[in-house]
N, CA, C and O atoms as CSV, one atom per row, in Angstrom:
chain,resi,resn,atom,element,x,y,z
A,1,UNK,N,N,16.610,-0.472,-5.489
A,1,UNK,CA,C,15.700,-0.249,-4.371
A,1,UNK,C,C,16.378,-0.728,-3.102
A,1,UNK,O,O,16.947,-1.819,-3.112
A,2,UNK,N,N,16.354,-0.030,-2.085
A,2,UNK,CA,C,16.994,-0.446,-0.921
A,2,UNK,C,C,16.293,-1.282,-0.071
A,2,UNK,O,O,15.082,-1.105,-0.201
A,3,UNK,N,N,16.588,-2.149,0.776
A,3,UNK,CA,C,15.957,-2.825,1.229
A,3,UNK,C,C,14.744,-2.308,2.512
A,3,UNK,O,O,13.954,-3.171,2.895
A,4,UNK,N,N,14.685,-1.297,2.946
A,4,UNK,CA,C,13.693,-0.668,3.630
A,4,UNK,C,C,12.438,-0.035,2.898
A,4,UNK,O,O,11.337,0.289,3.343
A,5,UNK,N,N,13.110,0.045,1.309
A,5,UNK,CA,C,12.195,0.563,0.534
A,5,UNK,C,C,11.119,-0.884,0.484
A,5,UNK,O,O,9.900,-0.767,0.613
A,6,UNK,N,N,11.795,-2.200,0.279
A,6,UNK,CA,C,11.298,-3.440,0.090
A,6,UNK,C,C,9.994,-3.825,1.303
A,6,UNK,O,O,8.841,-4.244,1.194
A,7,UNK,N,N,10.904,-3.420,2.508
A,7,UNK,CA,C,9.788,-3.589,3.253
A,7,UNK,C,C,8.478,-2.675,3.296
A,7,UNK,O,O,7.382,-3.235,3.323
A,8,UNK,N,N,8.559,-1.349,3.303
A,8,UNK,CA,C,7.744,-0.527,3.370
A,8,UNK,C,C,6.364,-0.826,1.726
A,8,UNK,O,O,5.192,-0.459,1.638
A,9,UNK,N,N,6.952,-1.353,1.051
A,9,UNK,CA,C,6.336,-1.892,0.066
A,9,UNK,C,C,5.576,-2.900,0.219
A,9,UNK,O,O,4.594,-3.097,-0.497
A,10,UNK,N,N,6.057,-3.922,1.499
A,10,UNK,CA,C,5.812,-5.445,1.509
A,10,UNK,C,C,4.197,-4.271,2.696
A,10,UNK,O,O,3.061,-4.044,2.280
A,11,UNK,N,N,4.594,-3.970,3.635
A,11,UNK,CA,C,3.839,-2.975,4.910
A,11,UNK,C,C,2.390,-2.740,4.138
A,11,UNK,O,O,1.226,-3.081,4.350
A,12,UNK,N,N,3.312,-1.730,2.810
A,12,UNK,CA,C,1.582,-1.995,1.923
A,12,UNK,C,C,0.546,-2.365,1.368
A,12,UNK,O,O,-0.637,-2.040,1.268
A,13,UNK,N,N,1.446,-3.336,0.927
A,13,UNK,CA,C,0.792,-4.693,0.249
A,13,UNK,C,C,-0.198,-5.598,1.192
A,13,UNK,O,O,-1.339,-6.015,0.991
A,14,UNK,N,N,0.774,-5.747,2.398
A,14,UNK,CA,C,0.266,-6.516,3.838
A,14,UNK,C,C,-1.063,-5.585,3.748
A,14,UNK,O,O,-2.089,-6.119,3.325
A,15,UNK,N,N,-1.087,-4.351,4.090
A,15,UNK,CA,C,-2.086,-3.627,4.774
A,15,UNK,C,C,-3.777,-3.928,3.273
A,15,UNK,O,O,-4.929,-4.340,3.412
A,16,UNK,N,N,-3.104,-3.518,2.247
A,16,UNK,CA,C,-4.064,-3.546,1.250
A,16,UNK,C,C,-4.963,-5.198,1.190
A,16,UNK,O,O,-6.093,-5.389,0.742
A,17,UNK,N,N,-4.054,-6.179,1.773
A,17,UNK,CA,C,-4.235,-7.507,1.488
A,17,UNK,C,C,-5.598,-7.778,2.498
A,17,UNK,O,O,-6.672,-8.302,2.201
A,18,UNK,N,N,-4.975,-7.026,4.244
A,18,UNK,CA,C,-6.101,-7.089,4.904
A,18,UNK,C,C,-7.326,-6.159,5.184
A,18,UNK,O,O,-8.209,-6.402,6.007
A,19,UNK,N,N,-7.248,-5.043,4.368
A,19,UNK,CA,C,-8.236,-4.616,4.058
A,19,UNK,C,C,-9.492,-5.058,3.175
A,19,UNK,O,O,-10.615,-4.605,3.398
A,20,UNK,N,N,-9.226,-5.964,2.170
A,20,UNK,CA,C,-9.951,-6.568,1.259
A,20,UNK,C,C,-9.772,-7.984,1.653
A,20,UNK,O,O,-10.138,-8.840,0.848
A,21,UNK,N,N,-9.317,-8.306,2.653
A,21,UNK,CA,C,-9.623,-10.222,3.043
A,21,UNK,C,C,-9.341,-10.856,2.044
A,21,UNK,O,O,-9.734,-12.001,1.819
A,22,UNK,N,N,-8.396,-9.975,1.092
A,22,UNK,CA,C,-7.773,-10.976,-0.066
A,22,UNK,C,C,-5.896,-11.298,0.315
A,22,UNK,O,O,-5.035,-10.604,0.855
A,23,UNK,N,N,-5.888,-12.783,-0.327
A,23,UNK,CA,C,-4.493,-12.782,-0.201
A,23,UNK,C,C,-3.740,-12.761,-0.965
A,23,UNK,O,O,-4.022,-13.019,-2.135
A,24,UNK,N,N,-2.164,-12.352,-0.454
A,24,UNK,CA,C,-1.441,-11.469,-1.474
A,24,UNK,C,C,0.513,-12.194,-0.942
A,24,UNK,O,O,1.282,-12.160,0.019
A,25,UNK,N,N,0.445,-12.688,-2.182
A,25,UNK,CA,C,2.317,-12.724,-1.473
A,25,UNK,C,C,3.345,-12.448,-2.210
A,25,UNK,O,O,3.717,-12.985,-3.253
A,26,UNK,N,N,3.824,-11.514,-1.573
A,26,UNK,CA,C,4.955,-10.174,-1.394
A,26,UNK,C,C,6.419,-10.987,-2.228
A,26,UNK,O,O,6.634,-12.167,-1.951
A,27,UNK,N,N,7.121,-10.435,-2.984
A,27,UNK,CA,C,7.874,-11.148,-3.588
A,27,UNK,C,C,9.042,-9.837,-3.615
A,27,UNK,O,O,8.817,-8.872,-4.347
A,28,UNK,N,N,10.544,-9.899,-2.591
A,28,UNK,CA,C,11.053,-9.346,-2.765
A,28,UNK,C,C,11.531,-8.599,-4.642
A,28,UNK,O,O,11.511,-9.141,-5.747
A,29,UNK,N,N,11.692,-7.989,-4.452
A,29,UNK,CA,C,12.705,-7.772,-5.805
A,29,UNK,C,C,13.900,-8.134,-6.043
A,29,UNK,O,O,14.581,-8.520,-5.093
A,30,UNK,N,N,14.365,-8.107,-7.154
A,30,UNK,CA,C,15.906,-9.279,-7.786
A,30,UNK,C,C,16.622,-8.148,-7.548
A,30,UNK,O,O,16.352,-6.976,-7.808
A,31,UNK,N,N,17.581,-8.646,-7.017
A,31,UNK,CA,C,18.678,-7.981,-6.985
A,31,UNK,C,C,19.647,-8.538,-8.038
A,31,UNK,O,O,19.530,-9.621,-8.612
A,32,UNK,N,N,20.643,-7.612,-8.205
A,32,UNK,CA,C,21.507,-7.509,-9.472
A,32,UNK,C,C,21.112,-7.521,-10.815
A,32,UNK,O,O,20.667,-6.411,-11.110
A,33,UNK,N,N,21.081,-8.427,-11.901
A,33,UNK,CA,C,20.773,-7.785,-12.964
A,33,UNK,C,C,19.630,-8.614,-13.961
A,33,UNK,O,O,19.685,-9.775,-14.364
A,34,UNK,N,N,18.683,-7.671,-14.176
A,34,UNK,CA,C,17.408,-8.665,-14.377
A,34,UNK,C,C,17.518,-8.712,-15.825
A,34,UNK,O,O,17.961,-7.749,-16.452
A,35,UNK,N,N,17.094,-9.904,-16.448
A,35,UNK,CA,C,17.127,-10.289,-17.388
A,35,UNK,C,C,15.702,-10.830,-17.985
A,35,UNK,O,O,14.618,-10.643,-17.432
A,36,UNK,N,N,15.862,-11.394,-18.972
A,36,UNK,CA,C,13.916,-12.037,-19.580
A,36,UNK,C,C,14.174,-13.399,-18.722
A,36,UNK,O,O,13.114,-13.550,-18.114
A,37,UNK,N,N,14.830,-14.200,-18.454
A,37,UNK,CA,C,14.903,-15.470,-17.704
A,37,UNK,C,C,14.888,-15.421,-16.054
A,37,UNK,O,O,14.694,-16.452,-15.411
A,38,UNK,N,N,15.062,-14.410,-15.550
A,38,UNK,CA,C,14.915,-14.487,-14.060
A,38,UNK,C,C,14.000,-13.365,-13.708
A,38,UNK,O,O,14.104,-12.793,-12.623
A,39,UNK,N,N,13.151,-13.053,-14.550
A,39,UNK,CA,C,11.963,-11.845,-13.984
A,39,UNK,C,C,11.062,-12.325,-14.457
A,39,UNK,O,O,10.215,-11.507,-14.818
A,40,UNK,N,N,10.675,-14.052,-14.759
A,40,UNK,CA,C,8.778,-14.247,-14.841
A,40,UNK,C,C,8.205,-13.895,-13.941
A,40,UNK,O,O,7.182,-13.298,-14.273
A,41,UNK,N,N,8.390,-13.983,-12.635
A,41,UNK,CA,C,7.555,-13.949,-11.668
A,41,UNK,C,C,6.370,-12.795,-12.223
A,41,UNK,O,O,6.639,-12.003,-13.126
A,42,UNK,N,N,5.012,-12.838,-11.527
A,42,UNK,CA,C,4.220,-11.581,-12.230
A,42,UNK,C,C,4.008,-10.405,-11.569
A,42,UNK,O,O,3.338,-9.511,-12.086
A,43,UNK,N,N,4.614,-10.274,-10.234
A,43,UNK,CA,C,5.305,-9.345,-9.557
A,43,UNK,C,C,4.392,-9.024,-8.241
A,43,UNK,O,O,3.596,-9.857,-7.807
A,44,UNK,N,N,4.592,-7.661,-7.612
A,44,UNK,CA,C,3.788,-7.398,-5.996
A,44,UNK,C,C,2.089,-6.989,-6.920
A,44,UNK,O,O,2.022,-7.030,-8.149
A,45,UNK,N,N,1.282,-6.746,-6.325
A,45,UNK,CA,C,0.687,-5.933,-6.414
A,45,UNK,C,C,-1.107,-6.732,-6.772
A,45,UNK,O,O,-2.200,-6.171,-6.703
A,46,UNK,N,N,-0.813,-8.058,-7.114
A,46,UNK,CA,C,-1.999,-9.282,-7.725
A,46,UNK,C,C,-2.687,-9.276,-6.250
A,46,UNK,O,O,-2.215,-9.245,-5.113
A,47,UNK,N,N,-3.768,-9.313,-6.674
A,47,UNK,CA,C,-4.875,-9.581,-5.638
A,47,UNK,C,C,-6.002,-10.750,-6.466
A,47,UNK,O,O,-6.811,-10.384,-7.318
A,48,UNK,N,N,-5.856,-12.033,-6.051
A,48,UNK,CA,C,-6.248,-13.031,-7.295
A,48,UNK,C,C,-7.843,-12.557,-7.307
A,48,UNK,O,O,-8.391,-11.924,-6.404
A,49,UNK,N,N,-8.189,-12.813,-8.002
A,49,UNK,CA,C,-10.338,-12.407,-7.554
A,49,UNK,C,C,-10.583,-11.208,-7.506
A,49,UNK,O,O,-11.734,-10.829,-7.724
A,50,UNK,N,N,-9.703,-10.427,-7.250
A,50,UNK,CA,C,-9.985,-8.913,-7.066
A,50,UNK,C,C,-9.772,-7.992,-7.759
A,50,UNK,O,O,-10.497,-7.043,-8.057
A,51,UNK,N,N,-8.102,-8.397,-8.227
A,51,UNK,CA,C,-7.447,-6.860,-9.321
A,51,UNK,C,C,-6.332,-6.792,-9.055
A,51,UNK,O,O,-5.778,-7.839,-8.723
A,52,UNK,N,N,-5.544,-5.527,-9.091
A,52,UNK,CA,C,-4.201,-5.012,-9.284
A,52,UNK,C,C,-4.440,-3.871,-8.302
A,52,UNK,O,O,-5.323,-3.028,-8.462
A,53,UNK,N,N,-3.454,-3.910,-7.108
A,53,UNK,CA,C,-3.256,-2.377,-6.636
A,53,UNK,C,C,-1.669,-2.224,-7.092
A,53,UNK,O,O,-1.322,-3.396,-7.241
A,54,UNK,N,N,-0.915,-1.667,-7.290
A,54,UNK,CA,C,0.407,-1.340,-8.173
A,54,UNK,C,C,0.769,-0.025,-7.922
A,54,UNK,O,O,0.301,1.041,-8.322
A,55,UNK,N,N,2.355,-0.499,-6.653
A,55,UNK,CA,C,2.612,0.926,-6.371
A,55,UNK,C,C,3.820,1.026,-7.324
A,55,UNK,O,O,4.800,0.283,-7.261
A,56,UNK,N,N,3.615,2.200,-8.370
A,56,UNK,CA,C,4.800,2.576,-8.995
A,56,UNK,C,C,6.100,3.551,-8.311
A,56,UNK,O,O,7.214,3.749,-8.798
A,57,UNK,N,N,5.555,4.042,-7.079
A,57,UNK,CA,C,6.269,5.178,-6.329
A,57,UNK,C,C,5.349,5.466,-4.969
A,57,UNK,O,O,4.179,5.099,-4.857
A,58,UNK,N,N,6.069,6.163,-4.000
A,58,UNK,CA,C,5.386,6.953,-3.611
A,58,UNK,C,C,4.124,7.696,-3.533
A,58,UNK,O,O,3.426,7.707,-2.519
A,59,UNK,N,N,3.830,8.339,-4.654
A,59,UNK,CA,C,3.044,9.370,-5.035
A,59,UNK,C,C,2.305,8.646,-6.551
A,59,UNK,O,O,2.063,9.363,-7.522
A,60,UNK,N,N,2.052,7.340,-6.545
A,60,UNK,CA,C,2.011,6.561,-7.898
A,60,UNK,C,C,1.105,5.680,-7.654
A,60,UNK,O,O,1.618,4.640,-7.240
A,61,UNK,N,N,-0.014,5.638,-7.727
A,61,UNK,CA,C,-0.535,3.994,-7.239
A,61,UNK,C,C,-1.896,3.653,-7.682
A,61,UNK,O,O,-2.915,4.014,-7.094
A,62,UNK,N,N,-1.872,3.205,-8.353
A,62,UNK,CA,C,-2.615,2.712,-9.514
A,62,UNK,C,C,-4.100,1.444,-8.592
A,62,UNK,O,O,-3.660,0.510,-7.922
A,63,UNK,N,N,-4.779,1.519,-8.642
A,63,UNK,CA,C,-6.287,0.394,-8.247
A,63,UNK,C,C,-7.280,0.236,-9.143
A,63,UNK,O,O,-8.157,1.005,-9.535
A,64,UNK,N,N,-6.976,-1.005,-9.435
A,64,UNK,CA,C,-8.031,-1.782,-10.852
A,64,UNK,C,C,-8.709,-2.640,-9.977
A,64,UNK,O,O,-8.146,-3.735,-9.944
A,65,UNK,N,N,-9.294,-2.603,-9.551
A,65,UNK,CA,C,-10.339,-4.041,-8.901
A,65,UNK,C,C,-11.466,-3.924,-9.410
A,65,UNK,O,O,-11.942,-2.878,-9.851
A,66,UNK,N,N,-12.241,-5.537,-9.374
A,66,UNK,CA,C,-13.547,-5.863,-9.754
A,66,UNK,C,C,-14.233,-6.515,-8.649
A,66,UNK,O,O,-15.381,-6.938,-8.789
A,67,UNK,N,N,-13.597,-6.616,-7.571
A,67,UNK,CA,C,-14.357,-7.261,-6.092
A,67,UNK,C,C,-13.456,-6.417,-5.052
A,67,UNK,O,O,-12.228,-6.488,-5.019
A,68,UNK,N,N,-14.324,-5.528,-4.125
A,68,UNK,CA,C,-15.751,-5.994,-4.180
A,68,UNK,C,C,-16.805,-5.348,-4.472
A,68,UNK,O,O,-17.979,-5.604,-4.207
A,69,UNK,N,N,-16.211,-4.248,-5.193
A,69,UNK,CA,C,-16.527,-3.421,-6.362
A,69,UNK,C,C,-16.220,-3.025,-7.397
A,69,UNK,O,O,-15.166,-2.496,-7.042
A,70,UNK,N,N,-16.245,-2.936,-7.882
A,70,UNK,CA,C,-15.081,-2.011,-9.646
A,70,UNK,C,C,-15.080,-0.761,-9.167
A,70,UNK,O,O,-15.968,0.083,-9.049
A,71,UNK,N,N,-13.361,-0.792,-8.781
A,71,UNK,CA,C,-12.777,0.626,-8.879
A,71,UNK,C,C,-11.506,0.978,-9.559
A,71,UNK,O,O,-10.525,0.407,-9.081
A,72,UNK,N,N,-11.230,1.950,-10.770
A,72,UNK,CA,C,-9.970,2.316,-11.110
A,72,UNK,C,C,-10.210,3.352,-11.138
A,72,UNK,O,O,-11.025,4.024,-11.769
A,73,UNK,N,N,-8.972,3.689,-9.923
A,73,UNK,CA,C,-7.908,4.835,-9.925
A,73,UNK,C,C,-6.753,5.350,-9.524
A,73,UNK,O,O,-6.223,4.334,-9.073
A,74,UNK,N,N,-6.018,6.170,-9.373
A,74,UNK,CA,C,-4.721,6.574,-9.429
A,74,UNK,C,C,-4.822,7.466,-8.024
A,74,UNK,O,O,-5.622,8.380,-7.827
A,75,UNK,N,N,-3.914,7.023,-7.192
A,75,UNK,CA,C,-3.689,7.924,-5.937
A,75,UNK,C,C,-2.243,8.106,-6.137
A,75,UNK,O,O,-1.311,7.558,-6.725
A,76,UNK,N,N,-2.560,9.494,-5.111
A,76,UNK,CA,C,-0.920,10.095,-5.059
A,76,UNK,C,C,-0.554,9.677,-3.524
A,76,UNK,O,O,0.466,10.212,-3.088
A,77,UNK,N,N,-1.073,9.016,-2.867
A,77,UNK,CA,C,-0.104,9.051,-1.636
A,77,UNK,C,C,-0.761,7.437,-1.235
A,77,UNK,O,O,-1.599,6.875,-1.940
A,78,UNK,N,N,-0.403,7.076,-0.445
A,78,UNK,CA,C,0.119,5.601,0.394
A,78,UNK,C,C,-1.741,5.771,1.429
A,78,UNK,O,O,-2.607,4.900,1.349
A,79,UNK,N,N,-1.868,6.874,2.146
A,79,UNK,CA,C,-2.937,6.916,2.333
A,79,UNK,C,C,-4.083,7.212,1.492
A,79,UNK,O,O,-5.078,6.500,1.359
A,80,UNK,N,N,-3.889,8.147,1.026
A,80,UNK,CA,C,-5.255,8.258,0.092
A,80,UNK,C,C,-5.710,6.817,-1.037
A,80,UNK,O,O,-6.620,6.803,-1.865
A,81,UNK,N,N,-4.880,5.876,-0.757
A,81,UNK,CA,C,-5.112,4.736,-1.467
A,81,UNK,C,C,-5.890,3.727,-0.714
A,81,UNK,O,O,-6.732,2.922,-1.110
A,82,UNK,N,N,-5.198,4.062,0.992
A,82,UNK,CA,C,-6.036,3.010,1.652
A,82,UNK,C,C,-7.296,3.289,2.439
A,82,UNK,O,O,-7.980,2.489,3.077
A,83,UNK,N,N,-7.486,4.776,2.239
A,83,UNK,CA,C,-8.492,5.138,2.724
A,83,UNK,C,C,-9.621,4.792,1.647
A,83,UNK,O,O,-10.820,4.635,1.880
A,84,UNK,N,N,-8.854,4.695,0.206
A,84,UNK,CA,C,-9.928,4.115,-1.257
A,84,UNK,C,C,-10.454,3.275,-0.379
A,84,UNK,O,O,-11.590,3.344,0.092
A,85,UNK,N,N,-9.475,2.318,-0.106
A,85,UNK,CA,C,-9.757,0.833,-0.367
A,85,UNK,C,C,-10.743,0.674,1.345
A,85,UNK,O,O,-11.360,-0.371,1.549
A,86,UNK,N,N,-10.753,1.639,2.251
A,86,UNK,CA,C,-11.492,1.246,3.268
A,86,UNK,C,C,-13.297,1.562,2.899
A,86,UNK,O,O,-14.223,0.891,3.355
A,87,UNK,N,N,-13.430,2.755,1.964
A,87,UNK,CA,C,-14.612,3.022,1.498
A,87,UNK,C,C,-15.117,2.031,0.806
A,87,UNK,O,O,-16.001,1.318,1.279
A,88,UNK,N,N,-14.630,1.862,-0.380
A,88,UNK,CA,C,-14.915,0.331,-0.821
A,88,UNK,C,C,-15.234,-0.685,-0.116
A,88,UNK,O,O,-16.281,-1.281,-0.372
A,89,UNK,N,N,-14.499,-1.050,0.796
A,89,UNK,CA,C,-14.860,-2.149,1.734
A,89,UNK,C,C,-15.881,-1.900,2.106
A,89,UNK,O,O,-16.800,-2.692,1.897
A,90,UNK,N,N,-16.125,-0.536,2.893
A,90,UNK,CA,C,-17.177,-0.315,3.963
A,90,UNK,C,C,-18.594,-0.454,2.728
A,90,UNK,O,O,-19.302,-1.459,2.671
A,91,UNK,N,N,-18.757,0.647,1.917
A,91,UNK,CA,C,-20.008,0.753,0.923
A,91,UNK,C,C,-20.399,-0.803,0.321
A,91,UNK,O,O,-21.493,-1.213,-0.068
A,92,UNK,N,N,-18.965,-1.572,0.401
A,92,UNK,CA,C,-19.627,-3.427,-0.458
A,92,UNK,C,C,-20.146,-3.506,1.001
A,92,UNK,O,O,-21.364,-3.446,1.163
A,93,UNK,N,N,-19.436,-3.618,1.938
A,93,UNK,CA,C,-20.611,-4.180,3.139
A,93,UNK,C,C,-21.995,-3.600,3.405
A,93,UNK,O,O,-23.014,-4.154,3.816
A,94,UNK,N,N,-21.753,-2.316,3.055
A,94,UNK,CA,C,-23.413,-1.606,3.633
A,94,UNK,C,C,-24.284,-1.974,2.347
A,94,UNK,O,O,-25.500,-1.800,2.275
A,95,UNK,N,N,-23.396,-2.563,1.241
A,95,UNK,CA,C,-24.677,-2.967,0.463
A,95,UNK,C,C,-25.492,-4.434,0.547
A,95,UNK,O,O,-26.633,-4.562,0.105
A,96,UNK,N,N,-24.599,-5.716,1.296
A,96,UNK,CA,C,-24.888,-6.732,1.359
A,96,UNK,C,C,-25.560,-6.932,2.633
A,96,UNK,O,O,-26.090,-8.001,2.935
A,97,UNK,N,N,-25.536,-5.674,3.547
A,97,UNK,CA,C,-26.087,-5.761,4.907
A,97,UNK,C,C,-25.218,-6.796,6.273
A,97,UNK,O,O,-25.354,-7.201,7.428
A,98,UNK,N,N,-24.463,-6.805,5.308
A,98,UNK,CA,C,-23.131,-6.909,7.282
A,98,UNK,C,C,-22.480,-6.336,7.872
A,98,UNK,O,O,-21.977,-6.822,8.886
């Protein structure tokens, strides 16, 4: 992965993190050669309290959350994921009345 790919990854993560007022920290990827001893980390994509958004690609992106609603599903693009995640937001707020 090149390193612009890294950021544009970190861009998403950032953006998904403040959409849901959850926090999230971005953990480059290993460079050179990964092994079972230097890849515990549990990787990008943890939203603690919330779920998993998990971009496998581009066109790949996976959303398991349970706050602040339960939603799983699979988007194909970078937007159609965060436009998920703005509906969600918006519908948990219009249900709690703020």
């Amino acid at each position: 992965m090149t390193d612009g790919a890294a950021i544009d990854r970190k861009a998403f993560y950032d953006e998904c993190s403040r959409i849901l007022g959850a926090p999230h920290v971005f953990r480059a990827p290993l460079r050179g050669k990964i092994n079972r001893w230097n890849n515990r980390a549990p990787g990008n994509g943890r939203f603690p309290g919330y779920g998993l958004i998990r971009m496998y690609g581009p066109h790949h992106i996976q959303i398991t959350l349970r706050r602040p609603a339960e939603l799983n599903i699979v988007c194909h693009s970078k937007d159609e994921a965060l436009t998920a995640l703005r509906a969600l937001r918006d519908s948990a707020l219009s249900r709690t009345g703020h």
